[in-house]
C-alpha positions as CSV (number, residue, x, y, z in Angstrom):
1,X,27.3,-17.9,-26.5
2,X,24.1,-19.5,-24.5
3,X,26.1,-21.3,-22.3
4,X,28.1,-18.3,-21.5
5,X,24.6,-16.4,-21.4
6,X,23.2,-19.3,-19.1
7,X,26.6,-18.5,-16.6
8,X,26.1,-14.6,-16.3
9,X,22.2,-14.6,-15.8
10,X,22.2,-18.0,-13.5
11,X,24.0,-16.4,-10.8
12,X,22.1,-13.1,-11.0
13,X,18.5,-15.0,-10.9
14,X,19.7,-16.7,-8.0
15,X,21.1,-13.7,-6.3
16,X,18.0,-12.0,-7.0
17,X,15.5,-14.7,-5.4
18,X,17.6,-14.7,-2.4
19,X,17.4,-11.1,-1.4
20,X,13.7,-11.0,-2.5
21,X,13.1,-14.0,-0.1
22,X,15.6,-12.0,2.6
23,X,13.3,-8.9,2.1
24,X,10.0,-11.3,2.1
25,X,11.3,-12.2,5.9
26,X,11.8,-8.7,7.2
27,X,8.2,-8.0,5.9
28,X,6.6,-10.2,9.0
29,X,3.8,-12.6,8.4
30,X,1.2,-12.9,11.4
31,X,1.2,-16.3,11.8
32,X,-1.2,-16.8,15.8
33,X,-3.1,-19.9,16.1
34,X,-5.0,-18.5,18.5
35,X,-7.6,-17.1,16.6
36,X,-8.2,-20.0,14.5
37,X,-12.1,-19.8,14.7
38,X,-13.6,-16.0,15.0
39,X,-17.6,-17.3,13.8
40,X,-18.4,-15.2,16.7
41,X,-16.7,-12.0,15.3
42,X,-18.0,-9.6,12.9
43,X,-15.4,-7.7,11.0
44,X,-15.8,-4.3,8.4
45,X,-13.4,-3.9,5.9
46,X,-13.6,-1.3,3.5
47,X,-12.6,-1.8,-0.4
48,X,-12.7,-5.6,0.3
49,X,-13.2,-6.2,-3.3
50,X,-9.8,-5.9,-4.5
51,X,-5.7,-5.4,-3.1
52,X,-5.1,-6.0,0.4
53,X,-9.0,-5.5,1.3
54,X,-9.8,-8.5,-0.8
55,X,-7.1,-10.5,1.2
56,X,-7.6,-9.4,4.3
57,X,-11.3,-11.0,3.6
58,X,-10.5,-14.1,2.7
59,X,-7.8,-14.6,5.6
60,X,-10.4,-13.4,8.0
61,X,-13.0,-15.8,6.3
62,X,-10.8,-18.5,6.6
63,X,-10.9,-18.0,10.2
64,X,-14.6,-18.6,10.1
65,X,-15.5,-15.0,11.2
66,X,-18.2,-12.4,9.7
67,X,-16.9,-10.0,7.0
68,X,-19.1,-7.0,6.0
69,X,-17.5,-6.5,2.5
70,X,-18.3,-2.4,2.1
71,X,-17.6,-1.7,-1.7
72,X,-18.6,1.0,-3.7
73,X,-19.7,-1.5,-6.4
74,X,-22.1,-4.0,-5.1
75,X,-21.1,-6.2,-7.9
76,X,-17.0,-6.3,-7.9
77,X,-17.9,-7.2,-4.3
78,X,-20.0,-10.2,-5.5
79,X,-17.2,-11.0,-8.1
80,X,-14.5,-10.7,-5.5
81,X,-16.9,-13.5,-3.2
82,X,-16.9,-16.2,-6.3
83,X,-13.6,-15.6,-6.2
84,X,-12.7,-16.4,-2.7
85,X,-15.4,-19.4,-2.3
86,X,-12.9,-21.1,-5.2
87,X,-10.8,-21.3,-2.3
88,X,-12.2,-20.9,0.9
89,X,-16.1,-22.4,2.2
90,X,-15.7,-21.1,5.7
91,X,-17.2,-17.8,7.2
92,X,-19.6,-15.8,6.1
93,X,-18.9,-13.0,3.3
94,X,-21.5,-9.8,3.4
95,X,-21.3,-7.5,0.4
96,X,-22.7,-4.2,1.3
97,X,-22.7,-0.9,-0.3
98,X,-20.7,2.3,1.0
99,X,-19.1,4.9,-1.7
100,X,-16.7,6.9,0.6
101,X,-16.8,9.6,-2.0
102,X,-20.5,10.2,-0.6
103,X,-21.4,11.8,2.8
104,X,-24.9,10.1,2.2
105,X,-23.6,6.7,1.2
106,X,-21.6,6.5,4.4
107,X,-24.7,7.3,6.4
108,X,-26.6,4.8,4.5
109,X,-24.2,2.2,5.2
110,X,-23.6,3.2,9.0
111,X,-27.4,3.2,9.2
112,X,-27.8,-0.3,8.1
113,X,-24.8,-1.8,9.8
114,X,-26.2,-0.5,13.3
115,X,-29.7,-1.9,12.6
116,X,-28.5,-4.9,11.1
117,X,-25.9,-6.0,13.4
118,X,-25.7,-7.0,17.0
119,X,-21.9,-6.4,17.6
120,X,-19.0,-5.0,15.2
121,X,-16.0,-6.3,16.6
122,X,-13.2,-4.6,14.3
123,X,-13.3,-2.2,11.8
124,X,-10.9,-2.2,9.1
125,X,-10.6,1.4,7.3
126,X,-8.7,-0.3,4.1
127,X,-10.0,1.8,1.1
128,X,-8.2,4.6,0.0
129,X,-7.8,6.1,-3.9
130,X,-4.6,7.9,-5.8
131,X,-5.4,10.1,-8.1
132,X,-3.0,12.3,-10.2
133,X,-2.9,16.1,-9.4
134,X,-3.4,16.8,-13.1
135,X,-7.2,15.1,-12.8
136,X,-8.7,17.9,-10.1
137,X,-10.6,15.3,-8.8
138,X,-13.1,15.9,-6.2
139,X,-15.5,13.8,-4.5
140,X,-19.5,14.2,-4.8
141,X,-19.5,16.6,-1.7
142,X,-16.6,18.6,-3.3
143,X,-13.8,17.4,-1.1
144,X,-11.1,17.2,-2.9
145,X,-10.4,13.6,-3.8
146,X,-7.7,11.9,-1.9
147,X,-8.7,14.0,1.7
148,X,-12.6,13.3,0.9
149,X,-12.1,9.9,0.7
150,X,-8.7,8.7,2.3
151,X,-9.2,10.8,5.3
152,X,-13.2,12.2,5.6
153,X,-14.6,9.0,4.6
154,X,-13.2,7.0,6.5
155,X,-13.2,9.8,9.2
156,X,-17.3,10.1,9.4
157,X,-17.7,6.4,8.8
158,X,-15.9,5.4,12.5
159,X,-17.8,8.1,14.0
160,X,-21.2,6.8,12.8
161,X,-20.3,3.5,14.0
162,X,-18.3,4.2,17.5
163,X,-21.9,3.6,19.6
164,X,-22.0,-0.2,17.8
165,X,-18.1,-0.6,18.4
166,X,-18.0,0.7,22.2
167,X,-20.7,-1.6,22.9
168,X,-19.0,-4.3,21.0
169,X,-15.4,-4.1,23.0
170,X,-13.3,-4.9,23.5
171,X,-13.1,-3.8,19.8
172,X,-10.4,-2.5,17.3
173,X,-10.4,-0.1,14.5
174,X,-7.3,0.1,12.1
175,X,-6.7,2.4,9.8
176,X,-4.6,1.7,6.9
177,X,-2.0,4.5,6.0
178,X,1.1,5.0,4.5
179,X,5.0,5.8,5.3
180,X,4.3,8.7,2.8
181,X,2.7,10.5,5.3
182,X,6.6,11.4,6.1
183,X,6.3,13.9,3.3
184,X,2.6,15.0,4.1
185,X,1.8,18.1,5.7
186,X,-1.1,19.4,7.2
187,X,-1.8,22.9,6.2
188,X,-5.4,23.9,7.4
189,X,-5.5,26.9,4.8
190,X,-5.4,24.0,2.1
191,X,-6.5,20.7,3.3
192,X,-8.8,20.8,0.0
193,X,-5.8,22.0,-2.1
194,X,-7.6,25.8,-2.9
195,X,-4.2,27.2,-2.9
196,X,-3.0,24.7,-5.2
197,X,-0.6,21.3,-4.5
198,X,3.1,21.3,-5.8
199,X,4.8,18.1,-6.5
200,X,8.4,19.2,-4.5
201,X,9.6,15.7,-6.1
202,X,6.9,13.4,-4.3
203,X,4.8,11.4,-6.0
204,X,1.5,12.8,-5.1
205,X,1.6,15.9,-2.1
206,X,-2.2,15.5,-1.6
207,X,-1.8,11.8,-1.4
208,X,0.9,12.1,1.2
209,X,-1.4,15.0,3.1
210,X,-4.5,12.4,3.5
211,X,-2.2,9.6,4.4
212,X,-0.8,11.9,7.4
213,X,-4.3,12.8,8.2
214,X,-4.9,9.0,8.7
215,X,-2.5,8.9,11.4
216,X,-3.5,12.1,12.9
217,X,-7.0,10.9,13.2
218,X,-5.9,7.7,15.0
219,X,-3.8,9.0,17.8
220,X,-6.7,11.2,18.5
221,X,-9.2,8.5,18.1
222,X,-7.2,6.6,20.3
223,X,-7.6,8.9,23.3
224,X,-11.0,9.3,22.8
225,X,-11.3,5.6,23.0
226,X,-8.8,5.1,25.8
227,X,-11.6,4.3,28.5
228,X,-14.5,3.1,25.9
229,X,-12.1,-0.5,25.4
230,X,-11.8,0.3,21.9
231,X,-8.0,0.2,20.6
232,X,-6.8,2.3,17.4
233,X,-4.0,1.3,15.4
234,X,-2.6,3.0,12.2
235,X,-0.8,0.7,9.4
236,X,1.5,0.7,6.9
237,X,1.0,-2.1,4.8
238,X,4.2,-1.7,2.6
239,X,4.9,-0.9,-0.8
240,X,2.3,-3.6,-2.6
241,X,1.1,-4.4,-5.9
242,X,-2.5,-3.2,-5.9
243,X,-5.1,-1.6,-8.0
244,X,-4.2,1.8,-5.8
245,X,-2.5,2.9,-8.7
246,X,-4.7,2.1,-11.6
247,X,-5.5,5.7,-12.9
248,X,-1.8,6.5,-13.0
249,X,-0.8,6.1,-16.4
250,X,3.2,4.8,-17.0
251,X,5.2,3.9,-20.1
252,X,6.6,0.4,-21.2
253,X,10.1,2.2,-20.8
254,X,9.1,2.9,-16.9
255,X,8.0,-0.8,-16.5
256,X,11.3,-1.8,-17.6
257,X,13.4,0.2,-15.2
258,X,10.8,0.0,-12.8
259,X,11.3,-4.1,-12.7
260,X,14.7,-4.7,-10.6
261,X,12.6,-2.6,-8.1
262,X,9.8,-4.1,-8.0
263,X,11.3,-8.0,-7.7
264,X,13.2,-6.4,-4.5
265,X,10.7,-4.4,-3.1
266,X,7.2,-4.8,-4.6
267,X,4.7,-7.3,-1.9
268,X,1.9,-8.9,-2.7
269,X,-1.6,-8.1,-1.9
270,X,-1.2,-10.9,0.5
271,X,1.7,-9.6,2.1
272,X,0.4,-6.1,2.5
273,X,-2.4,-7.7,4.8
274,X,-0.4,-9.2,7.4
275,X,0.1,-6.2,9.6
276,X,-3.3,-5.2,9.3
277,X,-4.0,-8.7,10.7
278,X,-1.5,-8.1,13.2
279,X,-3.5,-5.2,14.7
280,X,-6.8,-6.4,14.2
281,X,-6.4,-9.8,15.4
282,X,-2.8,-10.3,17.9
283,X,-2.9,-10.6,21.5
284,X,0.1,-8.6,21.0
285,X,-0.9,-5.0,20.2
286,X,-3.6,-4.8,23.0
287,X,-1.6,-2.3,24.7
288,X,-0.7,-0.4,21.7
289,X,-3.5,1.8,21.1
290,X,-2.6,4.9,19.1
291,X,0.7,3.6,17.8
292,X,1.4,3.1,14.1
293,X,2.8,-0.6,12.9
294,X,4.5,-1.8,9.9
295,X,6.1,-5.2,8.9
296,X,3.8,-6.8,12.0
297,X,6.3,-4.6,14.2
298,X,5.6,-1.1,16.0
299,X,6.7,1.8,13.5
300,X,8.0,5.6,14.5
301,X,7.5,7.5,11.4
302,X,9.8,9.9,10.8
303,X,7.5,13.3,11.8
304,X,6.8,15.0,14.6
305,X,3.0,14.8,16.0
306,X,1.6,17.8,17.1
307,X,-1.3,16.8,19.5
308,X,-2.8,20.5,18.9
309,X,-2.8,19.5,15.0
310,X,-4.4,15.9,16.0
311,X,-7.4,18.1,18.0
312,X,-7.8,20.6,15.2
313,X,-8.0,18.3,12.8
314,X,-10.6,16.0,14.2
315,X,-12.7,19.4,15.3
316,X,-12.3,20.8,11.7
317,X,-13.0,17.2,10.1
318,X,-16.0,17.0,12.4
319,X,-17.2,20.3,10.7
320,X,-17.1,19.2,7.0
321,X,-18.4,16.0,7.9
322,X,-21.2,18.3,9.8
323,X,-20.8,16.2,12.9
324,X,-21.5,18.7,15.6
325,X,-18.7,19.4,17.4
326,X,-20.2,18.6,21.0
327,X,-21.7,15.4,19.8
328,X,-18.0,14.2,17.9
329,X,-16.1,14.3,20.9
């Protein structure tokens, strides 16, 4: 009976491993020597405490550079610091605080990085929260939550800092997104879900909605930029284990049907950072302002961009933010 056990599940394990390592491969790794020692960079990634931020950090501080950890809890980020000194001595690891969820915050933050700082050479625009629809969630401003932080946030932060970042350039600024912004619509009589959000059979509308608001923001960003020598790139990371999903509660049934998935599909926190090191450090991209990448590769998301929508939003976002609208553009 165990040998005949041992026959059946053998050949499946091994069949298994070698389409997860098959699917590993398509996923891209950025692998350039060339930037092997950044000391004289200074980086910003957002929710470096945990996920892909937190690796993103510690492959940038393996390259010697300057990381501005901005967390929303000063002391995860000092947690997530021991951490990475187990393993890495090199560079030089900054916790700071910034709660996207707060207009005030971001301009405390932005304040202090443009005093503190001589040069920000790349800003990475990582955090990003899921909430269920059920929670009504809202941010301290009353956004609600997954457009206040996913897609204000972030948006008011890289405005605050774009003096610091023109002056730096050549510069980048990524912006981490989603391929679920395929089912995200922007409908500017709900961006903060009055009308209410229904599900249509995707996991989270609102989610989806701020993750297409990502991308809308960075091919506008990007021709804003296009003569300042700061490039824009939007990323995809993949679908990654992470702590993105922590306030979603499952059963042990939908772990166990969930599993065969996940061993096929589910990356690694450290695999979800390798495009965003893609764009924020390859030679490669430097001509590829605006465009969205995923798997270290260019990416065309299935939607069509409407450059009026991309204007709108950014005045409207501009707005909420209360950014005057002269003064944003």
């Amino acid at each position: 009976m165990v040998s005949t056990l041992c026959y059946v599940l053998l050949p499946v394990v091994f069949i298994i491993g070698f389409l997860r390592k098959c699917r590993e491969y398509s996923w891209g790794r950025y692998k350039s020597k060339d930037d092997e020692n950044l000391s004289d960079r200074i980086f910003i990634v957002t929710g470096a405490n945990s996920g892909i931020g937190k690796e993103t950090t510690k492959e940038l501080a393996k390259r010697k550079a300057k990381v501005i950890m901005a967390c929303r809890n000063l002391e995860n980020a000092r947690k997530a610091i021991t951490e990475i000194r187990t393993q890495i001595h090199s560079g030089e690891l900054i916790p700071m605080e910034l709660d996207l969820s707060s207009l005030q915050s971001i301009h405390n933050f932005a304040s202090q990085v443009m005093n503190d700082f001589p040069k920000i050479h790349v800003l990475i625009n990582n955090a990003g929260v899921y909430v269920p629809l059920k929670e009504h969630a809202f941010t301290e401003n009353g956004f609600e939550i997954h457009f206040g932080i996913n897609h204000l946030g972030h948006f008011l932060l890289t405005y605050l800092l774009l003096e610091k970042l023109k002056e730096s350039a050549p510069s980048r600024i990524v912006i981490v997104t989603s391929k679920l912004l395929e089912s995200g619509t922007i409908d500017f009589d709900n961006l903060n879900g009055e009308k209410g959000l229904a599900t249509e059979g995707r996991m989270n509308p609102s989610y989806c909605n701020s993750k297409l608001a990502n991308v809308y923001f960075a091919i506008e960003l990007a021709k804003r930029m296009k003569d300042n020598g700061v490039s824009v790139y939007s990323v995809c990371p993949g679908f990654t284990y992470t702590g993105l999903f922590r306030h979603v509660k499952r059963s042990w049934l939908h772990y166990i049907i969930f599993s065969p998935i996940a061993l096929l599909y589910l990356r690694t926190a450290n695999q979800g950072a390798q495009t965003i090191l893609h764009c924020a450090l390859s030679s490669t991209v430097e001509n590829e302002s605006g465009n969205m990448y995923r798997d270290c590769n260019l990416y065309n998301p299935k939607k069509n961009f409407d450059s009026d929508v991309a204007v709108k939003l950014w005045d409207v976002s501009a707005k909420l933010t209360k950014i005057s609208t002269e003064n944003a553009h």
